[in-house]
C-alpha positions as CSV (number, residue, x, y, z in Angstrom):
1,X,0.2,-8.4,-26.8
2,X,-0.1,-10.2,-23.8
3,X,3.1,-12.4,-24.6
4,X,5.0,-9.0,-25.4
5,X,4.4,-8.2,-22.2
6,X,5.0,-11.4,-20.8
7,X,8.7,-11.8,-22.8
8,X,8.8,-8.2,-21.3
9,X,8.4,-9.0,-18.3
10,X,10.1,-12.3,-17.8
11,X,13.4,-13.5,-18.4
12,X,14.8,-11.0,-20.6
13,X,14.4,-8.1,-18.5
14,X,12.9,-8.8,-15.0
15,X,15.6,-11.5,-14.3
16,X,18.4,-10.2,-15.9
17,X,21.7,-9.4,-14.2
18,X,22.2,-5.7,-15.3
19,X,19.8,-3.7,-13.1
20,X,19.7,-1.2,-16.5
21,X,17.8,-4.4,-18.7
22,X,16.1,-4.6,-14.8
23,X,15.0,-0.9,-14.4
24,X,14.4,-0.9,-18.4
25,X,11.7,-3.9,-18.6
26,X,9.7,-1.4,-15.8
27,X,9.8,1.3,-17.7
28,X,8.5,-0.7,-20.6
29,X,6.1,-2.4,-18.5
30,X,4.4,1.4,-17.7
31,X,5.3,2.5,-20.8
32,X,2.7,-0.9,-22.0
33,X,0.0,0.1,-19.5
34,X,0.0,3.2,-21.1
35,X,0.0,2.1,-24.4
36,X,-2.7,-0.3,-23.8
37,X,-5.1,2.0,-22.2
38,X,-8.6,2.5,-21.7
39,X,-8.3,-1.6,-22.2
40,X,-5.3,-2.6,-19.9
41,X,-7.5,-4.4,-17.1
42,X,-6.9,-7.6,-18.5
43,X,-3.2,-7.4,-18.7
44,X,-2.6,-6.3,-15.1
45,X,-2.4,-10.2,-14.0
46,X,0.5,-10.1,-16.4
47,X,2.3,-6.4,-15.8
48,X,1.6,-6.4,-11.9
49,X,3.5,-9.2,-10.6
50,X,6.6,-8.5,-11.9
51,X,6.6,-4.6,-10.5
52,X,5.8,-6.2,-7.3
53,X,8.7,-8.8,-7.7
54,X,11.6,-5.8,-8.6
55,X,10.3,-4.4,-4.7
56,X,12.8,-7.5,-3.4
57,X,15.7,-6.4,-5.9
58,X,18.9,-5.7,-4.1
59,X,19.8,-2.7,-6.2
60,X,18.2,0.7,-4.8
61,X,17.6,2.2,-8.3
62,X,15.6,-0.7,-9.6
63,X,13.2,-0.2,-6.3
64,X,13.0,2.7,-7.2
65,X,12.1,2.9,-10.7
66,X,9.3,-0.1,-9.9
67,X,7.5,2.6,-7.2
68,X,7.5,4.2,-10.2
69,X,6.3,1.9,-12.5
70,X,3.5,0.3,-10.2
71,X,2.3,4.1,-9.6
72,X,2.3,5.0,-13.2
73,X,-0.1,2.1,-13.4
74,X,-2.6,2.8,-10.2
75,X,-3.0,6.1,-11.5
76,X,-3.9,4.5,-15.0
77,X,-5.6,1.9,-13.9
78,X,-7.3,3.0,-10.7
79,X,-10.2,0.2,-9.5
80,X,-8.7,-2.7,-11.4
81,X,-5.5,-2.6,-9.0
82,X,-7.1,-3.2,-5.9
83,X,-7.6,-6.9,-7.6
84,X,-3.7,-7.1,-6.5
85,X,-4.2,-5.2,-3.3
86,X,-2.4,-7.5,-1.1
87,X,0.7,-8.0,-3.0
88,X,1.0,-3.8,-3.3
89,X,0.2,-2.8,0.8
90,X,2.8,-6.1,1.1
91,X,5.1,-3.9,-1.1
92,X,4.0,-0.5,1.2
93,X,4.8,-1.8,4.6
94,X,8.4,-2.9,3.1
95,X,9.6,-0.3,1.2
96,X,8.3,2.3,4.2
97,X,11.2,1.0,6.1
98,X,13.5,1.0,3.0
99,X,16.7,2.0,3.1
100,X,17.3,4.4,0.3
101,X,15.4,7.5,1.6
102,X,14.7,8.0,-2.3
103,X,13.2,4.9,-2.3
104,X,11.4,5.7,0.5
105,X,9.8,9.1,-1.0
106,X,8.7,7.1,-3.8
107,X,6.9,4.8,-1.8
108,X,5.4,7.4,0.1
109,X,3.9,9.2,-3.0
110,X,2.4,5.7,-4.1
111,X,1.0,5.1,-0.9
112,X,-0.7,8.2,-1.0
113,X,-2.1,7.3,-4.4
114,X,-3.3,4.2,-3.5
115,X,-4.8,4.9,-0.2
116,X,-7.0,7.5,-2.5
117,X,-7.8,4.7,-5.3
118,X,-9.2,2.7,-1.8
119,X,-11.1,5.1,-0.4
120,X,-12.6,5.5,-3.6
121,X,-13.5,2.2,-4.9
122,X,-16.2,-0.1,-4.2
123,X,-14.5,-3.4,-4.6
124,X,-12.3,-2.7,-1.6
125,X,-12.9,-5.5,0.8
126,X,-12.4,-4.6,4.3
127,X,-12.4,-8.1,6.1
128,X,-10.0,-9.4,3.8
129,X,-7.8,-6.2,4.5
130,X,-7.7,-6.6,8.2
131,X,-5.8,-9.9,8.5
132,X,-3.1,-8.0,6.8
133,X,-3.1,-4.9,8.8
134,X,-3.4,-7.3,12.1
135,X,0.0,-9.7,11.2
136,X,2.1,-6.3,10.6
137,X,1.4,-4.4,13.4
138,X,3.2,-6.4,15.0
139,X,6.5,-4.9,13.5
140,X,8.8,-2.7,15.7
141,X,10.0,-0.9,12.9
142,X,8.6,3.0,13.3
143,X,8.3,3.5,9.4
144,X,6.1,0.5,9.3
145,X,4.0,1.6,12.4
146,X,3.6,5.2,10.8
147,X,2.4,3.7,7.7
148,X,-0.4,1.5,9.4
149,X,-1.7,4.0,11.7
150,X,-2.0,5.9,8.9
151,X,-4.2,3.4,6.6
152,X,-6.5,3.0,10.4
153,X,-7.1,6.8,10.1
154,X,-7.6,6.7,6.3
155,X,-10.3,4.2,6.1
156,X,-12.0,5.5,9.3
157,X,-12.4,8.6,8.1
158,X,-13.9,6.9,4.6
159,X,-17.7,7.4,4.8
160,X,-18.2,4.0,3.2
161,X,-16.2,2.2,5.5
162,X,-17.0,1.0,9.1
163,X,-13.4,0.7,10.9
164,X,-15.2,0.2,14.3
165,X,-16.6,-2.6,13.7
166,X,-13.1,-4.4,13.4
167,X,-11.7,-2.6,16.2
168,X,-10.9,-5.6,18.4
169,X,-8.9,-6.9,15.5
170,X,-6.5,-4.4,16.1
171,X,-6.9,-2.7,18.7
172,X,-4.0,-4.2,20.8
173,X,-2.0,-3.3,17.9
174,X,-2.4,0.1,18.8
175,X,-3.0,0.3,22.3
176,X,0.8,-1.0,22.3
177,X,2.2,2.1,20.0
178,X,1.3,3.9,22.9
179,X,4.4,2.8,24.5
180,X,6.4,3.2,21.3
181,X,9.8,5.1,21.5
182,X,8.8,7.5,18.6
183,X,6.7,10.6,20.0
184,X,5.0,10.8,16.6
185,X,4.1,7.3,16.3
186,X,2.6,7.5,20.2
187,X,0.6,10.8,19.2
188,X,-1.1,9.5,15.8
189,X,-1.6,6.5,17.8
190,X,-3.6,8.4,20.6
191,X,-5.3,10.2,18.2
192,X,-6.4,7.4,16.7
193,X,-7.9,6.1,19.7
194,X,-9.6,9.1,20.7
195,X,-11.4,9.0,17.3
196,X,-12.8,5.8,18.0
197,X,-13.2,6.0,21.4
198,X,-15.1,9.0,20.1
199,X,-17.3,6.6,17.5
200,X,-18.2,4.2,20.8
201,X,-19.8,6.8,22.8
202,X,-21.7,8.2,19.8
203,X,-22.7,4.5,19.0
204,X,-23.9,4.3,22.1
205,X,-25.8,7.4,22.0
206,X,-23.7,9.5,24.6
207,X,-21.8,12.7,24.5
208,X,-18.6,12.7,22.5
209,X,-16.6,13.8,25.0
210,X,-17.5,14.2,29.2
């Protein structure tokens, strides 16, 4: 099975120049994970990569159908993804800023899904997520910034997780969408701040607020 997947997901489909064999060797790829389930956790180091690859491809419909694809298999697959964590919130921060808007509601919907499989899991490691989160905020690009602000709020608010305790990591990061050009971005960013600030005084044992 595993060199089905891998003639499936190499050079006959992944890399070849119609973007229909392209988009069809995803489909066949979720269509696999599926196939292979409850036992597909030792595949994924086989089946992930090349989703993640077909997020570079220049045609819009083969982004799209791999958003697809990859969510079709966190869904399946749930804990086991986070194994390929970096290479998917790599995958997040681009295709927020694609520019297909259908691409960009695809990505969306998987971000929400995987944002849930995090908050969820217990293998999610924090201190290796941060050095991640730290190198993009320093993108302009608003989409981007939405989408990081967003995963700050997210894991804060997960009762397993202690954001504050990497605040200086990315605090700056922040503190500078506060001068962003987007109201939105400046007010999710403020909020943000104020929910930590919040977290400081009660760490400290003061009031909230006053």
């Amino acid at each position: 099975m595993r060199g089905f997947i891998g003639t499936l997901a190499g050079t006959e489909f992944a890399t070849s120049p119609l973007s229909n064999s392209r988009k069809g060797g995803l489909l066949g790829l979720a269509a696999a994970t599926v196939a292979l389930a409850p036992h597909t956790d030792p595949y994924l180091s086989v089946i992930v990569p090349p989703i993640l690859h077909s997020f570079d491809d220049a045609d819009s419909r083969v982004r799209y159908y791999a958003c697809e694809a990859l969510y079709n298999v966190a869904k399946l697959c749930h804990p086991a993804v986070t194994s390929h964590f970096a290479g998917v919130f790599d995958a997040l921060c681009r295709l927020s800023a694609d520019t297909d808007a259908n691409v960009q509601n695809a990505a969306h919907l998987l971000d929400r899904l995987v944002k849930d499989i995090v908050t969820d899991s217990e293998d999610f490691e924090v201190d290796a997520f941060i050095p991640l989160l730290r190198e993009r905020l320093q993108v302009a690009n608003p989409f981007v910034r939405q989408l990081l602000v967003g995963w700050i709020t997210v894991l804060d608010s997960a009762p397993d997780i202690d954001m504050l305790e990497f605040l200086p990591e990315f605090l700056d990061g922040l503190l500078n969408m506060l001068s962003d050009a987007n109201r939105e971005i400046r007010q999710q960013a403020d909020a943000a701040l104020s929910e930590f600030l919040a977290e400081v005084r009660t760490a400290r044992g003061e009031r909230p607020y006053g």
